[in-house]
C-alpha positions in Angstrom: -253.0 -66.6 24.7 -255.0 -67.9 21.7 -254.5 -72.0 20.6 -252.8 -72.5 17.3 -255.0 -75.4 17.0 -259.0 -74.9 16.5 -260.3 -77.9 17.3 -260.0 -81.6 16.0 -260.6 -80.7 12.7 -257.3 -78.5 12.3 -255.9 -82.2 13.6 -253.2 -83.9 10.4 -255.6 -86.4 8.9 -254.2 -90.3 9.4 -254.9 -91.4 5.9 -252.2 -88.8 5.1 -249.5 -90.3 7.5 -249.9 -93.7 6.5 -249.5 -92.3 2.6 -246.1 -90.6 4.2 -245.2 -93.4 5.3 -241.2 -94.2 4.8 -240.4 -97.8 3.1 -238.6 -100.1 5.5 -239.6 -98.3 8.6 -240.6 -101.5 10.2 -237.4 -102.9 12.2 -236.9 -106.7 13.2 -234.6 -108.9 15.8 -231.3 -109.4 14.6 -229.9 -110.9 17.4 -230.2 -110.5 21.4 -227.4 -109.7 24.0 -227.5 -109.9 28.1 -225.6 -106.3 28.1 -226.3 -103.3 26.7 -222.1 -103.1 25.7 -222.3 -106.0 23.6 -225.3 -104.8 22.2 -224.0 -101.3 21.1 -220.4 -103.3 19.4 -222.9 -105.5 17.6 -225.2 -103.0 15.8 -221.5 -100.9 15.5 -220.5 -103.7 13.6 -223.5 -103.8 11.6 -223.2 -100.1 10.7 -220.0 -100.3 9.8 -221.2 -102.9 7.1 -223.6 -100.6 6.0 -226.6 -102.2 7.3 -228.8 -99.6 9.3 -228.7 -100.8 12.8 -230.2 -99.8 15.9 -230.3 -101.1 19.7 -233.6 -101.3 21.7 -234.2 -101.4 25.0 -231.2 -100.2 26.8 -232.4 -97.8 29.3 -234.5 -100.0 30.8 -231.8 -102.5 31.0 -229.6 -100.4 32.4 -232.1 -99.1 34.9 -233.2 -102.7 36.2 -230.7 -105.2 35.1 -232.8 -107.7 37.3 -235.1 -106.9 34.6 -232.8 -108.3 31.1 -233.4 -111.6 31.9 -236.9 -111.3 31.5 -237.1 -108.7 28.9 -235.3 -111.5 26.9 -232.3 -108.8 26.4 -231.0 -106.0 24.4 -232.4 -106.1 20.9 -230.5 -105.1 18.2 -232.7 -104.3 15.0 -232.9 -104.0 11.3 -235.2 -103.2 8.5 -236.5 -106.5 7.1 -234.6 -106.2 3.6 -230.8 -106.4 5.6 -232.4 -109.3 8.0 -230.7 -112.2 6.3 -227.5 -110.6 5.8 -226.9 -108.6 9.6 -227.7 -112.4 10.7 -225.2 -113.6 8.6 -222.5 -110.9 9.7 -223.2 -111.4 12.9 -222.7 -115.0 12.6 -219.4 -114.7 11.1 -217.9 -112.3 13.5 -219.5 -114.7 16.1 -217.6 -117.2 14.4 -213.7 -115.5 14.2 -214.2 -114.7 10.5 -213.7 -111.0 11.0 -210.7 -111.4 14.0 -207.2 -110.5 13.6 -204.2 -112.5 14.6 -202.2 -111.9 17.0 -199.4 -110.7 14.9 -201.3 -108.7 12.6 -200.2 -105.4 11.6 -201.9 -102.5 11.6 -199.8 -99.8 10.9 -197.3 -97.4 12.9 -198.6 -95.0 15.3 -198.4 -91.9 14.6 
């Protein structure tokens, strides 16, 4: 059986990734959680604002919860350009602004 590859010059060339690279790529903290749950609603939330969202280290929360604690918790992140404003929404939901009363309705069943 014969390599596809003929050495490291058949290799892609790095200069060319980083010229490939895709803007915004680079994801920050929005926020922490102690469970991977509250995590997964957060970024959810986040996505359902239409701010691309996505939760970090959950397998290794789940497999060594003794472990969260000092992994400082589940990490929700975002590109740097919706920072400021998944903060915001998260503070606001935090906050009630996005909770329904009790006697809200919300349609029939159907």
């Amino acid at each position: 059986m014969q390599d596809t590859l003929s050495g490291p010059e058949s290799f892609p060339d790095d200069s060319t990734a980083e010229s490939e690279a895709i803007p915004g790529r680079d994801l920050f903290i929005v926020a922490k959680f102690f469970t991977p749950t509250e995590a997964h609603l957060a970024r959810s939330f986040l996505v359902a604002s239409g701010i691309p969202a996505v939760v970090a280290d959950v397998n290794h929360a789940q497999a060594d919860q003794f472990l969260l604690p000092a992994m400082g918790g589940v990490r929700v992140l975002a590109p740097q350009e919706y920072l400021e404003q998944a903060q915001q929404l998260l503070a606001a939901r935090e906050h009630g602004d996005f909770a329904l009363s009790d006697d809200a309705d919300v349609g029939q069943p159907e």
